[in-house]
C-alpha positions in Angstrom: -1.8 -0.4 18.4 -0.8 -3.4 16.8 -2.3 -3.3 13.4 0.5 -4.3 11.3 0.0 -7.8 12.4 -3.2 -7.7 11.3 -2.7 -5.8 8.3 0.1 -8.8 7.5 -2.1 -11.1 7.7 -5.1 -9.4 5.6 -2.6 -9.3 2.8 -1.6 -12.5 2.9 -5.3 -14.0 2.8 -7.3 -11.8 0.8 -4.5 -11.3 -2.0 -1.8 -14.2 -1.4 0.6 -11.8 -0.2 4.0 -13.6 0.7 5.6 -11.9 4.0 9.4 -11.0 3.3 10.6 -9.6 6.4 9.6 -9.0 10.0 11.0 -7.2 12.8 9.7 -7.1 15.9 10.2 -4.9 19.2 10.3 -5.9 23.2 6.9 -4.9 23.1 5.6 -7.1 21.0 4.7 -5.0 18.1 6.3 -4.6 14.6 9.2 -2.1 14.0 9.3 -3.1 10.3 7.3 -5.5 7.7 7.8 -5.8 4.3 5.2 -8.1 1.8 5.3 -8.8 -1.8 2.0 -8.9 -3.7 2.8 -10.4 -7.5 5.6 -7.7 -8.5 5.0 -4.7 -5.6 6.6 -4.7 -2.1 4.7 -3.3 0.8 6.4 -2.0 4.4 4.5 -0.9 7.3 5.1 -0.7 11.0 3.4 0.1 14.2 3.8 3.2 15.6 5.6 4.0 18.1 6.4 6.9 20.3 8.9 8.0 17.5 7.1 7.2 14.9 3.6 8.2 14.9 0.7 6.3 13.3 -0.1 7.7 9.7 -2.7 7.2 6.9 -1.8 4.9 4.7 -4.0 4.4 0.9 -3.2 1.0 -1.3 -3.8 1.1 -4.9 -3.4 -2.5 -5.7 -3.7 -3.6 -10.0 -5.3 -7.0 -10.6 -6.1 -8.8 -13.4 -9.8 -10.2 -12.2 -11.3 -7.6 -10.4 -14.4 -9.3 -9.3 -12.0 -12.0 -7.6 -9.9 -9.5 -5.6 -13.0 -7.7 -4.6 -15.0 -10.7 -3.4 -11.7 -12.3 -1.7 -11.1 -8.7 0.3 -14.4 -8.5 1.3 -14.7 -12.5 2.7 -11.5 -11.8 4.5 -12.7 -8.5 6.2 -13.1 -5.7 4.1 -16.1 -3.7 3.9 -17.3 -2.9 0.9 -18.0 1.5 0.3 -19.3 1.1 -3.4 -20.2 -1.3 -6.2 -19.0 -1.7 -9.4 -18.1 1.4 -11.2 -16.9 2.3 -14.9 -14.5 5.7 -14.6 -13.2 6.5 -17.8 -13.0 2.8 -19.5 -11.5 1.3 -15.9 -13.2 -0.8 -14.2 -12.8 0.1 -10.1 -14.1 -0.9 -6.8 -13.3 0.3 -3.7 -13.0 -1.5 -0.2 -12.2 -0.4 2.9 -10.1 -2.5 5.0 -10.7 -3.9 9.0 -8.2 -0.9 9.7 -9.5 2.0 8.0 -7.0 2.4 5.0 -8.6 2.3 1.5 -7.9 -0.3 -0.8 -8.9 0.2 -4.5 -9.1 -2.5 -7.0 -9.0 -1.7 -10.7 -8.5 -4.2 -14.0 -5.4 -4.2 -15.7 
């Protein structure tokens, strides 16, 4: 599996994520990432046979919704809802190209 490449990349399109660190193994896959979206860091790896592959959920604050939505789903992301109000926040919810859940709410 080598998702964390992907998952890098993601980031860094759909939300201007700036990649920090990389470290990669013989193999060719990543031992450890880290990304910084406005103020929050991210880390992931692949897995590997010590380290097993694990769910993963994002809960990522924007200021423009609609714009984080509409960038995450041109760069990949499929949509599981619309536009919802739960209790005076604005959320929407996309799924990633990976399968881990990304939900977008205004700050």
């Amino acid at each position: 599996m080598r998702r964390a490449a992907r998952l890098l990349e993601f980031l860094k399109q759909a939300f201007g994520a700036e990649e920090t660190f990389r470290m990669g193994r013989k193999d060719g896959t990543i031992g450890h990432a880290s990304a910084r979206i406005a103020d929050s860091m991210l880390e992931m790896a692949d897995p590997a046979k010590e380290w097993k592959a694990m769910f993963a959920g994002l809960h990522h604050y924007v200021p423009n919704v609609d714009e984080a939505y509409r960038r995450a789903v041109q760069t990949g992301a499929r949509s599981l809802y619309e536009r919802e109000t739960w209790i005076t926040v604005t959320v929407k919810e996309a799924s990633t190209i990976f399968g881990q859940s990304l939900v977008h709410r205004d700050t």
